[in-house]
C-alpha positions as CSV (number, residue, x, y, z in Angstrom):
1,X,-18.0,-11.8,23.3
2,X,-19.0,-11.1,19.7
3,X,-17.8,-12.2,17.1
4,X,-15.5,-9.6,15.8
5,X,-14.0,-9.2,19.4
6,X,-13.3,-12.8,19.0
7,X,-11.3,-12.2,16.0
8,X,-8.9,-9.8,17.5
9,X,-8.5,-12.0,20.5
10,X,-8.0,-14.7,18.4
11,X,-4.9,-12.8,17.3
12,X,-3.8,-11.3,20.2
13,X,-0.7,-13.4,21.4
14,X,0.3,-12.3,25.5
15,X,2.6,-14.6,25.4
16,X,5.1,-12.8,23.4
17,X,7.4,-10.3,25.2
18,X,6.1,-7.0,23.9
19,X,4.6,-4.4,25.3
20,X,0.4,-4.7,25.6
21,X,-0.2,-1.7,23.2
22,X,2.1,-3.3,20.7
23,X,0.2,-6.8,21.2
24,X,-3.0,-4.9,21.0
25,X,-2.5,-2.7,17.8
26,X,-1.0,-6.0,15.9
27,X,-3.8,-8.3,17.1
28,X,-5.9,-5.4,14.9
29,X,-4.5,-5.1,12.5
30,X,-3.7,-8.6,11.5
31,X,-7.5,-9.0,11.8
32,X,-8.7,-6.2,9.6
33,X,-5.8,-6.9,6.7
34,X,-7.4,-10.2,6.6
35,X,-10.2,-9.0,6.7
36,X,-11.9,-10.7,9.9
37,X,-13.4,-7.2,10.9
38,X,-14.9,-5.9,7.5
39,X,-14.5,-2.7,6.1
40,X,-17.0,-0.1,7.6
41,X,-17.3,-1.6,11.5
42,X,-17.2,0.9,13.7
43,X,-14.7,-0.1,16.5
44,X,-16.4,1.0,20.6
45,X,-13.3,1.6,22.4
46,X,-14.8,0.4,25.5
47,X,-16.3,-2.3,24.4
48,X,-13.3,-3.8,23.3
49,X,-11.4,-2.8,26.5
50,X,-14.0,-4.6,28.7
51,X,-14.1,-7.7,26.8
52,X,-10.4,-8.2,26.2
53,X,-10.2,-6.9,29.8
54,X,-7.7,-4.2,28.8
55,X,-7.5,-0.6,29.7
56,X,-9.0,1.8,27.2
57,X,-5.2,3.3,26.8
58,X,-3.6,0.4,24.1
59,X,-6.8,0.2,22.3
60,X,-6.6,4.2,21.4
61,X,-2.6,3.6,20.8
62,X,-4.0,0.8,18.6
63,X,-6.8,2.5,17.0
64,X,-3.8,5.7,16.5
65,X,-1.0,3.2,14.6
66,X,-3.9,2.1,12.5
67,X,-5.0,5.8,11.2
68,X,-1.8,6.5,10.6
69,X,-1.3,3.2,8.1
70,X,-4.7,4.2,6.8
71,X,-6.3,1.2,7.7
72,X,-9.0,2.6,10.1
73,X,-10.7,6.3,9.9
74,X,-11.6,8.4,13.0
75,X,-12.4,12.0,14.2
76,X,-12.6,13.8,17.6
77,X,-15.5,12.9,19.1
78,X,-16.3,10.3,16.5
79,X,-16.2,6.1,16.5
80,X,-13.5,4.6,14.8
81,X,-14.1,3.5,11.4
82,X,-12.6,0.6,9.9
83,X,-11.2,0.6,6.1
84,X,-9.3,-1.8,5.4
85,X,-7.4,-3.5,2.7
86,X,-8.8,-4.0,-1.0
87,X,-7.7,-6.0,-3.9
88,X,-7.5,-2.9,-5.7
89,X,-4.6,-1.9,-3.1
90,X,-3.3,-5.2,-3.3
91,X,-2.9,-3.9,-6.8
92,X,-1.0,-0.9,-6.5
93,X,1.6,-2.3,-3.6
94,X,2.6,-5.3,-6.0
95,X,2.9,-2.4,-9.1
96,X,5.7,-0.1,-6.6
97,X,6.9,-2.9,-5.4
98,X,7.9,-4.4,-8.8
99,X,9.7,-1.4,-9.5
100,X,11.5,-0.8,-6.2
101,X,12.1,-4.6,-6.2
102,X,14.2,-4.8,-9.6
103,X,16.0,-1.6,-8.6
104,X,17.1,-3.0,-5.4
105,X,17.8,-5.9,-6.9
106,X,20.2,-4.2,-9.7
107,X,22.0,-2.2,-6.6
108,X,23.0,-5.4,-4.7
109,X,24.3,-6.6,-7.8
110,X,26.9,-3.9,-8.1
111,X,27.6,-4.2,-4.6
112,X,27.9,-7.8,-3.9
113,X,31.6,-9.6,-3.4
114,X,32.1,-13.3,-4.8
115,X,31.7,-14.2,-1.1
116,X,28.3,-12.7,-1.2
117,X,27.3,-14.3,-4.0
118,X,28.1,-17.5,-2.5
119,X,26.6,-17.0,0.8
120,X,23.5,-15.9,-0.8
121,X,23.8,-19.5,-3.3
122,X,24.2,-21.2,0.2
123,X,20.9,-20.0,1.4
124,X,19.1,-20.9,-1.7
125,X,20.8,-25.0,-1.7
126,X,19.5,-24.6,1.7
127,X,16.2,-24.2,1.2
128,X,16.4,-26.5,-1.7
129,X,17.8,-30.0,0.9
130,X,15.0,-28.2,3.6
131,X,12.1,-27.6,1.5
132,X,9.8,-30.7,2.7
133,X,12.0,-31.7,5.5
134,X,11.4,-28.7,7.9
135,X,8.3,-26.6,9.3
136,X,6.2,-24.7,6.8
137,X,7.6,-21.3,9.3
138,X,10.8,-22.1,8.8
139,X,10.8,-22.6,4.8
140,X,8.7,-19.6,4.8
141,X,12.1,-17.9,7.4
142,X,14.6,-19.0,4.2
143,X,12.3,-16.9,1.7
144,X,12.1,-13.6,3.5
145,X,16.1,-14.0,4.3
146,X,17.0,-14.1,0.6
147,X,14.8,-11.1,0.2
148,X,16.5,-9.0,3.2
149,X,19.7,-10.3,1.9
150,X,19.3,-8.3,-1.1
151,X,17.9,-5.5,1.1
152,X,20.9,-5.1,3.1
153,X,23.3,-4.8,-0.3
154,X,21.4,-2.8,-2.1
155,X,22.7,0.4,0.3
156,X,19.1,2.2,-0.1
157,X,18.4,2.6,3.3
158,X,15.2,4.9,1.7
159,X,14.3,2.6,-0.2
160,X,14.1,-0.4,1.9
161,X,12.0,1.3,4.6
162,X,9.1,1.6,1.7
163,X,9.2,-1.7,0.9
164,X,9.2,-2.9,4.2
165,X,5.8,-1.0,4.8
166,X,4.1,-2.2,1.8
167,X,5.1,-5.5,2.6
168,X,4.0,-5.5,5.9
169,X,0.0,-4.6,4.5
170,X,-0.1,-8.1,2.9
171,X,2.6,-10.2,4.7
172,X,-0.2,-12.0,6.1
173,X,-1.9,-13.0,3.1
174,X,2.1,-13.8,1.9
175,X,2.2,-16.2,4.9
176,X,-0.7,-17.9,4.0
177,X,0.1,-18.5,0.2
178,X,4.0,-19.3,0.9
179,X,2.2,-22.3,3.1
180,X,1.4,-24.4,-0.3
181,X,4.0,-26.2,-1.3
182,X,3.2,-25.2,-5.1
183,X,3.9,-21.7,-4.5
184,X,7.1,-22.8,-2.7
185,X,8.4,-24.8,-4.9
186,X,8.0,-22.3,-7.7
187,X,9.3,-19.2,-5.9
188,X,12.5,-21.1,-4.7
189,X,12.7,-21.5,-8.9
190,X,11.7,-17.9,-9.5
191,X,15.0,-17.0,-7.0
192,X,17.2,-19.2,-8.4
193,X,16.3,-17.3,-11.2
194,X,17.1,-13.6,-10.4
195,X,20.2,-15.1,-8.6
196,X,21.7,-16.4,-11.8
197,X,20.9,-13.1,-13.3
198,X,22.7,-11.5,-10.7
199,X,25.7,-13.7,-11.2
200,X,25.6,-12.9,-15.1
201,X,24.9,-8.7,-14.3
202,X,22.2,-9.0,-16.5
203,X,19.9,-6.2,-15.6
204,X,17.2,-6.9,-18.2
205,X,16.5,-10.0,-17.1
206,X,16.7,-9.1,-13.5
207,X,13.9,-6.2,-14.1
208,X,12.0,-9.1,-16.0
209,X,12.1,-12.1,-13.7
210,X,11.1,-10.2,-10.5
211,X,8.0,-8.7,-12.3
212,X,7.3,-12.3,-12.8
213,X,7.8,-13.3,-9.4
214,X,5.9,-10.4,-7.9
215,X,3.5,-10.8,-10.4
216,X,3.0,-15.1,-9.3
217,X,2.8,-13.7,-5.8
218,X,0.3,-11.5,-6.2
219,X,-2.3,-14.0,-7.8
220,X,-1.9,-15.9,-5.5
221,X,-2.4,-13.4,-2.1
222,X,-5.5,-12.0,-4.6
223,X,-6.8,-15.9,-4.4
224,X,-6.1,-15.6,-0.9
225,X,-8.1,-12.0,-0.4
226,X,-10.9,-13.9,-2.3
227,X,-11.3,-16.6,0.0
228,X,-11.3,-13.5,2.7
229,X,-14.3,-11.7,0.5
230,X,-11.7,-8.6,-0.1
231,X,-13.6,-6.6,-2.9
């Protein structure tokens, strides 16, 4: 088995109770977003069906999903081509998101009861007491819950779904940098932050502290892609 092959079967998790396409095309692309098959492999179909001893069928569904994300390229008759994700993209994601970000942010705002507002202070003392005293996954569970909290308020069902797919082209690398306890420790301040300004309806401030969260995210996934040798 070479060593790309290895990659994806490094990240191909049958224990999980999906279906094998599903398993298959997120073993890939987990791999090429972080960059452990590099941009411009061609992928052989049946090679990689033999030697993850798979039928040819969820490595084509794979190889499909991907194309449509953009993260592969392929023609009739022609090998897959892997593309990838770039710094550069990385980039561009973090500039929409900044936007869609604050304006989700300001929605929720408008829409949120006192109740909500003190569910969603509940989750952040949380993660405050829990911060060093639970698993790394679980911290890392309290983050993404104060984001989709704010999701689910904001009443832009549109809008959500386009975050969620840009997210999901890094969420990997976001994994990886919520691990260090410094970036932790400052993005539990950073939403302490736009939650006061929520509190206090202060839309300026709301637009300006989540372009510096986003913004202290990013560095860190680009220090992240780095380490992957992500041009």
């Amino acid at each position: 088995m070479d060593a790309v092959v290895q990659a994806v079967a490094k990240n191909l998790d049958l224990s999980r109770n999906q279906p094998l396409k599903d398993l298959v095309f997120e073993a890939f692309r987990k791999t090429i977003i972080l960059g452990d098959i590099p941009a411009g492999t061609r992928i052989n179909e049946k090679k990689f069906a033999e030697e993850l001893n798979v039928s040819r069928t969820p490595i084509r569904y794979a190889m499909r999903r991907l194309a449509e994300e953009d993260l592969v390229e392929s023609a009739p008759g022609m090998s897959t081509l892997v593309k990838g994700i770039t710094i550069k993209d990385a980039y561009e994601i973090f500039d929409i998101r900044k936007e869609l970000d604050a304006l989700a942010t300001r929605k929720a705002m408008a829409k949120m009861t006192e109740d909500d507002f003190v569910t969603l202070r509940k989750l952040l003392e949380q993660t405050e007491r829990e911060i060093d005293q639970v698993p790394d996954t679980t911290v890392v569970s309290y983050f993404t819950d104060f984001n989709q909290f704010i999701y689910n308020h904001c009443d832009m069902p549109h809008l959500v779904s386009i975050v969620f797919k840009l997210q999901a082209y890094l969420v990997y690398f976001r994994d990886i940098s919520i691990m260090s306890r410094e970036r932790r420790v400052l993005a539990l301040q950073e939403h302490w932050r736009i939650y006061q300004a929520m509190v206090n309806h202060d839309e300026v401030q709301i637009n300006l502290i989540i372009r510096e969260h986003l913004g202290q995210s990013l560095q860190f996934i680009i220090k992240e892609m780095r380490e992957h040798n992500l041009d």
